[in-house]
C-alpha positions as CSV (number, residue, x, y, z in Angstrom):
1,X,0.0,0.0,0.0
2,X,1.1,3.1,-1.0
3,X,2.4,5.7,1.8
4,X,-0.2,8.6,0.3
5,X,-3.4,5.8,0.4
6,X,-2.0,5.4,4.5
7,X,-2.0,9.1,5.1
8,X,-5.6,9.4,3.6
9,X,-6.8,6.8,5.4
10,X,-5.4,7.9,8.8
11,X,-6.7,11.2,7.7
12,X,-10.0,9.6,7.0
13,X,-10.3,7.6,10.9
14,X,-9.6,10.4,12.2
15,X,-12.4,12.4,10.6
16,X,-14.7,9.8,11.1
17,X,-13.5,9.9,15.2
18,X,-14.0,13.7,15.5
19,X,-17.1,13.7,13.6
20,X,-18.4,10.7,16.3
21,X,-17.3,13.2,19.0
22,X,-19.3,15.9,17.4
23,X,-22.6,14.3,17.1
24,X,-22.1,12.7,20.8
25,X,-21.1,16.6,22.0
26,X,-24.6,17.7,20.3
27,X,-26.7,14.8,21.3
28,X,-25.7,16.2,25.1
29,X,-26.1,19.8,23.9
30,X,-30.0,18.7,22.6
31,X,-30.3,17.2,25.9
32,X,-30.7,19.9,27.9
33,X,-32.6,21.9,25.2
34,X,-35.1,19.3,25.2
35,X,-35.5,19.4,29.1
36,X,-35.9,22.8,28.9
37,X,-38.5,22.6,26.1
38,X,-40.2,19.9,27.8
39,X,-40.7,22.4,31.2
40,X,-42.5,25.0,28.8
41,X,-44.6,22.3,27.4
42,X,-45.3,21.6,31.0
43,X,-46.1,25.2,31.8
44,X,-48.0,25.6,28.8
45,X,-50.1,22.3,29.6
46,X,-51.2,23.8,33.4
47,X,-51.9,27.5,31.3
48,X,-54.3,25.4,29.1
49,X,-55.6,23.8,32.2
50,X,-56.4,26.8,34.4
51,X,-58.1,28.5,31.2
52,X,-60.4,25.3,31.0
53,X,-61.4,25.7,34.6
54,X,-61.8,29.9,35.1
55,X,-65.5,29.2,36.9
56,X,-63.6,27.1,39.3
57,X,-60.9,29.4,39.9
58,X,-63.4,32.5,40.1
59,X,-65.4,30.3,42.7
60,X,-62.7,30.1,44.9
61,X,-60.9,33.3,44.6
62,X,-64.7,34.8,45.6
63,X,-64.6,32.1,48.6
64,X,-61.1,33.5,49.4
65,X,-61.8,37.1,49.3
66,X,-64.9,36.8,51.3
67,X,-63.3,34.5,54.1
68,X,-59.8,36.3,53.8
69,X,-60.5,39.5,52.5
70,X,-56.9,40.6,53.5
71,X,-55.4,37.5,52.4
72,X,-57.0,38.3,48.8
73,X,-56.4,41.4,48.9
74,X,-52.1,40.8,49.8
75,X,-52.4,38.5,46.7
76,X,-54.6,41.3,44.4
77,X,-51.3,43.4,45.1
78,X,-49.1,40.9,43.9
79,X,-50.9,39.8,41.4
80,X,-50.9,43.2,39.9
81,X,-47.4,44.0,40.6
82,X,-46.1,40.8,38.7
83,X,-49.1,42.4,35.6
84,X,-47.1,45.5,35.5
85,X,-43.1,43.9,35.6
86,X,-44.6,41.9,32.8
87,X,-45.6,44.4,30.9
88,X,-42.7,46.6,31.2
89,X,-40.3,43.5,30.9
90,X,-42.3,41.9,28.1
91,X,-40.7,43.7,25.0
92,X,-37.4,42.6,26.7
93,X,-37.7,39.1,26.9
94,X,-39.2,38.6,22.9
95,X,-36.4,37.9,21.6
96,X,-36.0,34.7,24.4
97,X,-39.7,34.2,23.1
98,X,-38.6,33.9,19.5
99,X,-35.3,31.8,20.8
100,X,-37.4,29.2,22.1
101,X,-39.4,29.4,19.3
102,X,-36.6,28.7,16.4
103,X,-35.0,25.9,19.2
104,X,-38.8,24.0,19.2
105,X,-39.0,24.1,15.2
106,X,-35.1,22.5,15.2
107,X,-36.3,20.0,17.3
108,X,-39.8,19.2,15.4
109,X,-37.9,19.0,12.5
110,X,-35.1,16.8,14.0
């Protein structure tokens, strides 16, 4: 065999090595996307959820604020105070939104 066929061989293993390493490196990297995708998903499940049951919710939260009147009305305050961060912060945070997004269509299409 000639020395040249050697080198492209060696040259070829060691390609075929690296590009192993690559794909076990991305696999790992896909990983934790996935788990991260998968908490949204979970998130986004529960949202669905509560939305299917608002005369439940509204049911209790009257039961609440008529038993607890100060305990509704500590978490009226919150609730508004986390309403307005979000809608200063929410121009902010699209382009996380849109992250997420591309990362979900990668991994549909994977």
């Amino acid at each position: 065999m000639s020395p040249e066929l050697v080198r492209f061989a060696l040259r070829k293993q060691r390609l075929q090595i690296r590009a192993a390493q690559q794909r076990n490196d991305l696999g790992a990297g896909l990983q934790r996307v996935d788990a991260l995708l998968d908490a949204v998903d979970r998130a986004r499940e529960g949202a669905s959820w509560i939305r299917e049951k608002v005369p439940v919710f509204a049911a209790a939260a009257l039961i609440v604020a008529v038993a607890k009147p100060r305990f509704a009305f500590r978490v009226a305050r919150r609730a508004w105070l986390g309403w307005v961060v979000y809608r200063r912060l929410g121009p902010r945070l699209a382009p996380l939104g849109q992250l997420i997004g591309r990362l979900r269509r990668v991994a549909a299409g994977a």
